[in-house]
C-alpha positions as a printed Julia matrix, in Angstrom:
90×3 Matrix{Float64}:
 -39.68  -167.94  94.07
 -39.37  -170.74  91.76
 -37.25  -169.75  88.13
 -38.88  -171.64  85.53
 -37.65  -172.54  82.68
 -38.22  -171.75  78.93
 -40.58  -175.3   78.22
 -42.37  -174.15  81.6
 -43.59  -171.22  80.53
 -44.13  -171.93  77.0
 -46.64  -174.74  78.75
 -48.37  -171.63  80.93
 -48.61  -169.3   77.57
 -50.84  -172.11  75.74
 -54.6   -172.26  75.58
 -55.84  -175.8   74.59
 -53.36  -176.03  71.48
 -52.81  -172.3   70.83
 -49.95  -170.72  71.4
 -51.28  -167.1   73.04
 -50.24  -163.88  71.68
 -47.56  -162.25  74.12
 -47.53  -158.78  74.85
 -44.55  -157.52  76.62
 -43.91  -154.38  78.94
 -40.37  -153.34  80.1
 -39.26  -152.7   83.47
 -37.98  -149.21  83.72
 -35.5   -148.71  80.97
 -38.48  -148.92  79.4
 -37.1   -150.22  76.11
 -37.63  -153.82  76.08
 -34.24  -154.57  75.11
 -33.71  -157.32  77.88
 -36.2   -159.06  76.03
 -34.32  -159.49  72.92
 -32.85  -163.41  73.91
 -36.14  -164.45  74.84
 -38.02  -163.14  71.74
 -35.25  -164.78  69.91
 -36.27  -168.6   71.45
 -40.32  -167.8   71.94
 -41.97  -169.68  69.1
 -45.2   -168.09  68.98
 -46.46  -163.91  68.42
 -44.91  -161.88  70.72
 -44.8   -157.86  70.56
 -43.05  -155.16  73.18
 -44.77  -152.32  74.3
 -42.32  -149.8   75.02
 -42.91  -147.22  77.88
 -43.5   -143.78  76.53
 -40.58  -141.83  77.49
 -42.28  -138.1   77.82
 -45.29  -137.08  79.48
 -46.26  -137.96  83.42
 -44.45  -141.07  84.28
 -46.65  -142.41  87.42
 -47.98  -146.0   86.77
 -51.74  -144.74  86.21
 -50.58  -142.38  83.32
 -48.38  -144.67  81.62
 -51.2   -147.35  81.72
 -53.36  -144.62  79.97
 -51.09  -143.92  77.36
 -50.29  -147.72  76.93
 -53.86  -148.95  76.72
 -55.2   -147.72  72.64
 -51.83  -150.04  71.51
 -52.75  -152.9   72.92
 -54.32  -155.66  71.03
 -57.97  -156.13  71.14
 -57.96  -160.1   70.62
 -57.12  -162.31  74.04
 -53.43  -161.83  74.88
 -50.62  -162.39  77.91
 -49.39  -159.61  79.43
 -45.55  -160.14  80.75
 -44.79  -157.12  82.6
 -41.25  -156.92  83.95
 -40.46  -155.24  87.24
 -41.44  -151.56  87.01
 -44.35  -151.99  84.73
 -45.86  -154.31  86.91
 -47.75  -151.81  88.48
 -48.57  -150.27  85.15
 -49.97  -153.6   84.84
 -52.36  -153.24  87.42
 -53.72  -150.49  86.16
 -54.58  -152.2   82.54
């Protein structure tokens, strides 16, 4: 797996000259903390979803309960780890 760096993926998050809106999902501390350096350096709109932490926890229910707060203009999804599944469910 290649890591790529910070310009790299700023260069896969544009659209022509827009800068896409990022929506984030944690892995499964489900907090989004770990994203706090990166938000820091991302120049454009970026937002964390955080996982609900009551209710059924199995990928297909969190993905229900994660769906009504997500934008309805185009976006990037960055799921980490665990809520890549969730992901697939979106």
């Amino acid at each position: 797996m290649t890591n790529l760096g910070f310009r790299q993926v700023n260069l896969l998050l544009r659209y022509g000259d827009v800068l896409m809106k990022l929506i984030m999902l944690p892995g499964l501390d489900g907090t989004g903390r770990l994203f706090k350096g990166f938000l820091q350096c991302y120049p454009g709109e970026a937002r964390v979803v955080s996982l609900p932490m009551d209710g059924p926890q199995d990928h297909r229910a969190l993905a229900q309960r994660i769906s009504p707060r997500l934008p309805e203009e185009d976006y990037v999804l960055l799921a980490e780890s665990y809520s890549g599944l969730i992901a697939m469910h979106l």
